[in-house]
C-alpha positions as a Markdown table, in Angstrom:
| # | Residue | x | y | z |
|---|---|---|---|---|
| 1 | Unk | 12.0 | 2.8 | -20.3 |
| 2 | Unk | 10.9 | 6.2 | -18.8 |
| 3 | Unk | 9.9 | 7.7 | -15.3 |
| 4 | Unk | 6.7 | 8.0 | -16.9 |
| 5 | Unk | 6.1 | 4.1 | -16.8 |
| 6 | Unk | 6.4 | 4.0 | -13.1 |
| 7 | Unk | 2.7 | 3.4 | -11.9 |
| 8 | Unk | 1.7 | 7.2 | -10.5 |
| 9 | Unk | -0.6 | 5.6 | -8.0 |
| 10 | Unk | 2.6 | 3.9 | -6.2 |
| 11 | Unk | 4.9 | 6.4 | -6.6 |
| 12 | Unk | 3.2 | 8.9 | -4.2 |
| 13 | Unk | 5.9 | 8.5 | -1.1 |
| 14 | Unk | 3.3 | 7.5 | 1.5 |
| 15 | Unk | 1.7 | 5.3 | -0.9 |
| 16 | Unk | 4.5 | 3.3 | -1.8 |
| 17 | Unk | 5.2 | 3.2 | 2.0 |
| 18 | Unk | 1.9 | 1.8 | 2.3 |
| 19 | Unk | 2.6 | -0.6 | -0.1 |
| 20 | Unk | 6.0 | -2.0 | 0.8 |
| 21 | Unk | 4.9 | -2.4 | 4.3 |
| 22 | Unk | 2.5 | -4.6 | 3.6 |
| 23 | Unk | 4.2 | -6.7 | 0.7 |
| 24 | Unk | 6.5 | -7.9 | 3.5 |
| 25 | Unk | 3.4 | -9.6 | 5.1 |
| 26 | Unk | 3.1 | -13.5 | 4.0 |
| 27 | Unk | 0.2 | -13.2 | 0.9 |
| 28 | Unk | -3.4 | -13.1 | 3.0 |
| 29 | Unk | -2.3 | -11.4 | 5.9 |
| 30 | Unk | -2.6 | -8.3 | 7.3 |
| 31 | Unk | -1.9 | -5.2 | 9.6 |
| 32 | Unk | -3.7 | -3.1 | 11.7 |
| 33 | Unk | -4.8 | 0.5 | 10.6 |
| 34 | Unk | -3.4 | 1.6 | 14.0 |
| 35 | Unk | -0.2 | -0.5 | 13.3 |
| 36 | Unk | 0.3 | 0.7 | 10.0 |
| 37 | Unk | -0.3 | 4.2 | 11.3 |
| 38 | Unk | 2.6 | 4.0 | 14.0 |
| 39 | Unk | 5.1 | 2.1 | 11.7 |
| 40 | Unk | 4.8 | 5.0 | 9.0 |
| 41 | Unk | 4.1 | 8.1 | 11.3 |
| 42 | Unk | 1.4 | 9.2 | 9.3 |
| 43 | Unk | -1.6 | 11.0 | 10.8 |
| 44 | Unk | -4.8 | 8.7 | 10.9 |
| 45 | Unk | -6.7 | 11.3 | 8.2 |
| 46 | Unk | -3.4 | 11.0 | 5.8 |
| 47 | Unk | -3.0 | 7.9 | 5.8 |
| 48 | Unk | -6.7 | 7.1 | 5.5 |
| 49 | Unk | -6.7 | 9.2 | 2.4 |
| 50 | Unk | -3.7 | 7.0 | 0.6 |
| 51 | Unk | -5.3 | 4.2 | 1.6 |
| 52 | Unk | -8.9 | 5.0 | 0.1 |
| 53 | Unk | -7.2 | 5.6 | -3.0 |
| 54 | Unk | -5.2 | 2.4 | -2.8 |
| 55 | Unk | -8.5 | 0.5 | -2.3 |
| 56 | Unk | -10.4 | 2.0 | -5.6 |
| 57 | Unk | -7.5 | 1.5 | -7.5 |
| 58 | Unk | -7.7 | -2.4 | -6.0 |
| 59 | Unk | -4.5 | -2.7 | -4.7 |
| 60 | Unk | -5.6 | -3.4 | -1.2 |
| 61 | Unk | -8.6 | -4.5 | 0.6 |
| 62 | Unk | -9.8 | -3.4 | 4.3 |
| 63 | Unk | -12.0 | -4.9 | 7.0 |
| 64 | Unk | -13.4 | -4.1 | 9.7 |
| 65 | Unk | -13.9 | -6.1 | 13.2 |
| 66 | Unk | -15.9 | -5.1 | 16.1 |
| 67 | Unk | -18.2 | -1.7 | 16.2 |
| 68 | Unk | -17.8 | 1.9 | 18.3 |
| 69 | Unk | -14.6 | 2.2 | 19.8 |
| 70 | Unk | -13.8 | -1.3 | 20.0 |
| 71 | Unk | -13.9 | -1.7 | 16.3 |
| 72 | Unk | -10.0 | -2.4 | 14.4 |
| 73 | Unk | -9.7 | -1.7 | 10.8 |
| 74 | Unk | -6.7 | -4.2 | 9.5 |
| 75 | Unk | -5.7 | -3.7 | 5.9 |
| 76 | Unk | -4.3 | -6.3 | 3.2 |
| 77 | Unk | -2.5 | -6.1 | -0.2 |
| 78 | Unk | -4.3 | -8.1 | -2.5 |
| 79 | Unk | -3.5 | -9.6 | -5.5 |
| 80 | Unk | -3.5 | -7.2 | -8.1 |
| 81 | Unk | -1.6 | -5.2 | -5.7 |
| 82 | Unk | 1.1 | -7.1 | -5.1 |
| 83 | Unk | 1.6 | -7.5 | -9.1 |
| 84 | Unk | 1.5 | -4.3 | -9.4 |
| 85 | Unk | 4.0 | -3.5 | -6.7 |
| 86 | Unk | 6.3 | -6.3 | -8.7 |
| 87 | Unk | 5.5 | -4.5 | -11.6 |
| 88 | Unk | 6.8 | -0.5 | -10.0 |
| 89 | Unk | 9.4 | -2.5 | -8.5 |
| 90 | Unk | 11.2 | -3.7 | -11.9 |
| 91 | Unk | 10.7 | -0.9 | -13.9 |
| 92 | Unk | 12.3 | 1.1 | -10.9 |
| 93 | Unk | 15.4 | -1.3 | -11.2 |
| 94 | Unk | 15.4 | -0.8 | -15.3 |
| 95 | Unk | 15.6 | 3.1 | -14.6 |
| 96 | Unk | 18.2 | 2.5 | -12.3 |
| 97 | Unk | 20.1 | 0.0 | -13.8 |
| 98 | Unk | 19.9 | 2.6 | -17.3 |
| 99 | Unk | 17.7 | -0.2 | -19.4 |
């Protein structure tokens, strides 16, 4: 097992943030963009941009509530990311462990 199997997507610093944050949440759930924001201390246009790419890839799914400047973006990891996060996760531990 090499570095090379960990998934590149993830293991972008603020990505995996991204990611671990929101595997803590019960599966379904979610957390607002401005939430997320403040527990990271990212800027809204970085973390946007990790986030975009997280989406295409289909790690996570966002929604949006309201319109204007009522409206509250609240993101979710879905399946696939989630597996994929378990996936990261053990090869991580095989690296570290020497496997």
């Amino acid at each position: 097992m090499t570095a090379e199997a960990l998934d590149p997507l993830i293991h972008v610093p603020a990505r995996l943030q991204i990611m671990a944050a929101l595997a803590t949440l019960p599966e379904d759930d979610q957390l607002s963009f401005k939430r997320l924001q403040d527990m990271l201390e990212l800027t809204p246009g970085n973390l946007i941009t990790h986030l975009r790419k997280l989406e295409e890839a289909g790690y996570l799914a966002t929604s949006k509530t309201g319109s204007g400047p009522a409206s509250r973006t609240s993101v979710a990891l879905t399946y696939d990311g989630r597996h994929a996060l378990d996936i990261y996760a053990t090869t991580l531990r095989g690296l570290l462990n020497g496997v």
